[in-house]
N, C-alpha and C positions, 0 to 999 in steps of 0.2 A: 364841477362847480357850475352854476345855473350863474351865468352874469345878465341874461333878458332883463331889461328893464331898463338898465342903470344910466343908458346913453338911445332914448328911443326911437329918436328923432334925427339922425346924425344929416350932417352935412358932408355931402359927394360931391367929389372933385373929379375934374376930368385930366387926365394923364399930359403934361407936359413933353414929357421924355420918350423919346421914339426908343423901341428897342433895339439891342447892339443886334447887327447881319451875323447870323450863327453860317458856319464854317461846316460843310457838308466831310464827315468823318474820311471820304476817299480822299478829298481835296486838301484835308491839313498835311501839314510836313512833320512827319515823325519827331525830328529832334526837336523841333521847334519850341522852344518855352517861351511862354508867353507870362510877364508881368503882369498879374491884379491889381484892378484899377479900377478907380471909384463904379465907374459902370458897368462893369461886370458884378463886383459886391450887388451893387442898387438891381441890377436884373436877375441875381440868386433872388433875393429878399419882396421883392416891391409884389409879388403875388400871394405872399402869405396871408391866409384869413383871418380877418378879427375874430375875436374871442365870442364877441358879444353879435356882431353882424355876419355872421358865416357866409352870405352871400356877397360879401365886400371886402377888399383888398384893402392892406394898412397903408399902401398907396392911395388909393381911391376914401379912403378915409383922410388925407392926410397925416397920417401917423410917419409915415416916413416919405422922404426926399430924397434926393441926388444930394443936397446943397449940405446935407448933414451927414453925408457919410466922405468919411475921409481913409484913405491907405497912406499908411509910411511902411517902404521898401526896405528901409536901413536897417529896420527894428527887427523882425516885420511885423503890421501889428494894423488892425483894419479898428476903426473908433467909428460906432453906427448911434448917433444922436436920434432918440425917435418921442414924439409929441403927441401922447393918449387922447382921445380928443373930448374929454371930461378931467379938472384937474383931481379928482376922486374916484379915477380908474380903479377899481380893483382887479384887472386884470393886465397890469402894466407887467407886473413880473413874469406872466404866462408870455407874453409880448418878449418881452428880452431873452427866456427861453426857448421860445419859437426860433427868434434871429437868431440867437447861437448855436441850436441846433440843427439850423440849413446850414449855417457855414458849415460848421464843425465837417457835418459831413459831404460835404461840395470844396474846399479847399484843400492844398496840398498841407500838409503838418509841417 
């Protein structure tokens, strides 16, 4: 699907959130589990391309935030709030596929 046009103009944001210090594979601790946590979710996600701006992150678009994604451990169950940045997106759904689709396959089952 050809979305060019729809949003031509977009407004670019510049990155608040520093990215989490990644842990060099010799250095981690075998047993070690680590609990998923908003910032891990937010640094899977925050580099995926818009639909419509392929040279632009849904970060950098503001489409997504830290402040809108939430993990509960209990459940377990990760809730990612994200904001198309035209309210007649038609690419909002590709968006919600895209996220599900990096977790899906970047988290444990």
């Amino acid at each position: 699907m050809d979305f060019t046009g729809l949003n031509s103009n977009p407004v670019v944001f510049e990155s608040t959130v520093s990215r989490r210090e990644e842990v060099p594979l010799d250095q981690e601790v075998e047993d070690d589990v680590d609990a998923v946590d908003e910032m891990e979710i937010f640094d899977l996600i925050r580099d995926i391309k818009d639909p419509e701006h392929e040279d632009l992150s849904l970060e950098a678009l503001n489409v997504l935030s830290i402040k809108n994604v939430t993990v509960d451990t209990s459940v377990p169950r990760v809730h990612i709030f994200f904001t198309p940045t035209v309210p007649h997106c038609s690419a909002s759904t590709l968006i919600g596929f895209c996220i599900r689709g990096k977790l899906f396959r970047n988290l444990p089952s």
